[in-house]
N, C-alpha and C positions, 0 to 999 in steps of 0.2 A: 333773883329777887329784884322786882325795882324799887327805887329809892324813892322815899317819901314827896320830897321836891321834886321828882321827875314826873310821878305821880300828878303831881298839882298841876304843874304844867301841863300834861297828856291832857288832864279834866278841862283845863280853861279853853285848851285850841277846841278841845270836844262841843266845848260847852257858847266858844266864842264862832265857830264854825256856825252851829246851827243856828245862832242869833241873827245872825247876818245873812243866813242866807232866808231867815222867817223876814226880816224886817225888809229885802228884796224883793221879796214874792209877795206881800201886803203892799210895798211901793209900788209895783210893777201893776198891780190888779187896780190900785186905788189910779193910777194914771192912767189906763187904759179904758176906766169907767166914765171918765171925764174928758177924754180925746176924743172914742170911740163909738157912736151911739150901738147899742146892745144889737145884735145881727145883722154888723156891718162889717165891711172890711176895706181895712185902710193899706193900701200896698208901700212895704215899707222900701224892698231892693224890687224892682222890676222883673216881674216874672220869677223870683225865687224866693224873697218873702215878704211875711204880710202877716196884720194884724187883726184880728179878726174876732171883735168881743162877742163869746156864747155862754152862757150859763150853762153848767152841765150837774144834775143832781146827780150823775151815776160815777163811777169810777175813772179808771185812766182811759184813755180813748172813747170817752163813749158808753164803755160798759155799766149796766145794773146800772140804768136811768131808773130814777123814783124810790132809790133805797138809802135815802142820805143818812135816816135814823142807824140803819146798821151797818152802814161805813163809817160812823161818827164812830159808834162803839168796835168796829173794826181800830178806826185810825187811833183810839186811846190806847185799846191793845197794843198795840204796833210801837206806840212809844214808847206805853213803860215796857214792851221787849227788847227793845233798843237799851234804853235805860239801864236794863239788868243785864244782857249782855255786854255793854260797858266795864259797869261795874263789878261783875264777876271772874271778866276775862283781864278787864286794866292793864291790857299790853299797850307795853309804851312806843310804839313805832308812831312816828308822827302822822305818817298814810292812814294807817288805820282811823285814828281819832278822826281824823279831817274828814274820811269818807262817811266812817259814823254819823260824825256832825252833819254834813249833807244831807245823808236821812231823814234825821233828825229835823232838821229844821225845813224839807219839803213836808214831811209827816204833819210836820205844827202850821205848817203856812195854808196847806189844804185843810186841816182840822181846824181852822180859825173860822175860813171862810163856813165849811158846815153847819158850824155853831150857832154862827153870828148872822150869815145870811141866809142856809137852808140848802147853797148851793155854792158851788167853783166855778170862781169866771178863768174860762181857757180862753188864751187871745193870740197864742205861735201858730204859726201856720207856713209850710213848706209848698212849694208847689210839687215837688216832689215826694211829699207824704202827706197824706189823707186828715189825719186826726190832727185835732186841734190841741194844744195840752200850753201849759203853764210856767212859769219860772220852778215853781216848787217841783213838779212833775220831773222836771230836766233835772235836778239833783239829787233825785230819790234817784233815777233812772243813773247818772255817772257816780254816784255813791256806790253803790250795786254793783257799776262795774269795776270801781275800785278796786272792793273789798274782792268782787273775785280775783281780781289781778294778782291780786294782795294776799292770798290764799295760795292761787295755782304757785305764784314766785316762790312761798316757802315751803309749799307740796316738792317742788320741782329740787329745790336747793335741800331739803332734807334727804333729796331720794339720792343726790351726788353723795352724800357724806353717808350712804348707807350701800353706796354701789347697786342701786336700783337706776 
């Protein structure tokens, strides 16, 4: 059973996680909008990165351009799922919460921009990969692999104490 206080704790890093990483990805966007003029690219490292402001109405790379209405009510969903699986699982591992929060706060940082402007400005750009994508994008994306991490590790360590 966890302790009330530990509880609290879990919730604030959950809670202070994805603030931080919402109020990054609004910074990030809002500076790029004003550095960048809109379908330009600015090389940041030589030949490997670069910045590159595009408006994108559809999903993560690209996908389901023109469906911002039902990615906005995709991305609500997504959060109070988040949300309730928080709240219902409340395991206190501090990975967890943190990778939560990650979600959490690229889920809110893209659904800000939806709301607000109709569309997500992607401005990362690799020379070695294709799509353009986001601050927010990048921590939904190592949240994810967190939590698998984070999964497989106590899949793997229950299967020792079961001799599997």
């Amino acid at each position: 059973m966890i302790s009330k206080k530990k509880s609290i704790i879990m919730n604030v890093y959950f809670l202070l996680t994805g603030v931080v990483v919402l109020i990054a990805d609004q910074i990030s966007k809002y500076l790029i909008s004003i550095n960048v003029a809109e379908g330009t690219t600015m090389e940041v490292l030589p030949k490997f990165l670069y910045f590159t402001n595009i408006k994108n109405t559809g999903a993560a790379f690209g996908m389901f351009q023109s469906y911002t209405k039902i990615l906005t009510i995709i991305s609500l969903v997504a959060i109070f799922l988040i949300i309730i699986l928080k709240v219902m699982l409340n395991l206190e591992f501090l990975f967890y919460n943190i990778s939560l929060g990650f979600i959490l706060g690229g889920a809110l940082g893209n659904l800000v921009d939806r709301y607000f402007i109709g569309e997500v400005t992607d401005f990362i750009s690799f020379s070695f990969f294709g799509p353009v994508f986001n601050i927010a994008d990048s921590f939904i994306v190592i949240g994810f692999i967190l939590i698998i991490i984070l999964i497989l590790r106590e899949y793997l360590k229950q299967g020792k104490t079961k001799g599997i």
